[in-house]
DOGU-12639 format. One line per field, with one value per residue (C-alpha): residue number from 1; chain; z, x, y negated. Coordinates in Angstrom, 2 decimals. Example, Ala and Ser with C-alpha at 12.3 -4.5 7.8 and 13.67 -1.06 7.14 Angstrom:
REM DOGU-12639
n = (1, 2)
chain = (A, A)
z = (7.80, 7.14)
x = (12.30, 13.67)
y = (4.50, 1.06)
This chain:
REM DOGU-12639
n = (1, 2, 3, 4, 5, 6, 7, 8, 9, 10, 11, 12, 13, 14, 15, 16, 17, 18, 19, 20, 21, 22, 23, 24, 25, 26, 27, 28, 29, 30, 31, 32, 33, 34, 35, 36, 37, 38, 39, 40, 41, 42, 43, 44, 45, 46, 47, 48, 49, 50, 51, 52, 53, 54, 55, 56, 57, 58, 59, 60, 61, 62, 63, 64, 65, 66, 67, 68, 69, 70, 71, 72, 73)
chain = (A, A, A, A, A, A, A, A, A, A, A, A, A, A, A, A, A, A, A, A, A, A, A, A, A, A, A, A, A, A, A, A, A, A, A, A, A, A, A, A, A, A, A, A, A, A, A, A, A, A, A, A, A, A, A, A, A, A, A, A, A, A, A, A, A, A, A, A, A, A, A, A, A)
z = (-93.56, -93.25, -93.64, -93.05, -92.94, -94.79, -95.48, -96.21, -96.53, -94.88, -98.00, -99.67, -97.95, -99.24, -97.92, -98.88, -98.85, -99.21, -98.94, -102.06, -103.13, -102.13, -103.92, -102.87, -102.95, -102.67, -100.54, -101.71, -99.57, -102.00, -101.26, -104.06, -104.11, -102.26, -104.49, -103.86, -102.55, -98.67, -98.61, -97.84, -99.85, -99.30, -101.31, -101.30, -104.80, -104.47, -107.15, -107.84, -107.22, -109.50, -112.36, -112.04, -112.39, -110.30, -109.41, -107.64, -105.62, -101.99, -101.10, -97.69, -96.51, -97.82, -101.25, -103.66, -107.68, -110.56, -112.93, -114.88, -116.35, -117.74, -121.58, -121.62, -123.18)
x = (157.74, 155.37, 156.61, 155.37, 158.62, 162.52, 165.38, 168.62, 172.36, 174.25, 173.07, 170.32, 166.83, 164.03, 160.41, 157.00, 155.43, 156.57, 155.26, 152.67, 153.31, 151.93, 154.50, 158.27, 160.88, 164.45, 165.95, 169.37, 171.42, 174.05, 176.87, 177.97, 181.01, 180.62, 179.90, 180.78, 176.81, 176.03, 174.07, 174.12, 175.48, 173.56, 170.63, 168.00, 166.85, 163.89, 163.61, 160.12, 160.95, 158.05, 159.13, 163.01, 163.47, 163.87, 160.84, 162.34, 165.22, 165.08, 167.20, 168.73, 165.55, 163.00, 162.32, 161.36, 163.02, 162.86, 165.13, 165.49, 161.65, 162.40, 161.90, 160.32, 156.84)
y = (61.30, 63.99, 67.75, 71.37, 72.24, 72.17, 74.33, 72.28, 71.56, 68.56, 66.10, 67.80, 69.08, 70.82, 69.89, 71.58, 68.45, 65.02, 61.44, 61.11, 64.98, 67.91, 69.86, 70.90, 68.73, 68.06, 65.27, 64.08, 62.03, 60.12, 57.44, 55.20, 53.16, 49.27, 46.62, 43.32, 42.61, 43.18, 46.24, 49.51, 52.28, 55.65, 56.00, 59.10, 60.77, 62.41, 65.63, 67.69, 71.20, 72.26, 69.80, 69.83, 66.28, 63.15, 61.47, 58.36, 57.04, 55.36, 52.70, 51.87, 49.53, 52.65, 50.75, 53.09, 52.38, 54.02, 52.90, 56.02, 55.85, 52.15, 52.25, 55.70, 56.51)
């Protein structure tokens, strides 16, 4: 993860530059409830500063998803 710096909380961190952007963005650390599958239940959601929306989510093995774009034009 390259960065030129962050300012942050204990789940959330802001970086001026992040993996494929050269933009701000937030890092936010989330748990979600166990399932019954083995895995690991903190995921990261990465937001664009500049465009106030989430541009993917990171699971627990650093697989990036984004299920919130399915369906859209």
């Amino acid at each position: 993860m390259a960065s030129t710096g962050w300012k942050g909380f204990e789940n959330a961190k802001f970086y001026y530059q992040f993996d494929r952007f050269n933009a701000p963005v937030w890092l936010v650390l989330v748990s979600i409830i166990p399932t019954i599958f083995e895995a690991d239940n903190e995921y990261t959601i990465v937001i664009s500063d500049a465009e106030a929306k989430v541009k993917y989510l990171i699971d627990p093995n650093g697989h990036y998803y984004t299920p919130h774009t399915k369906g859209m034009d």
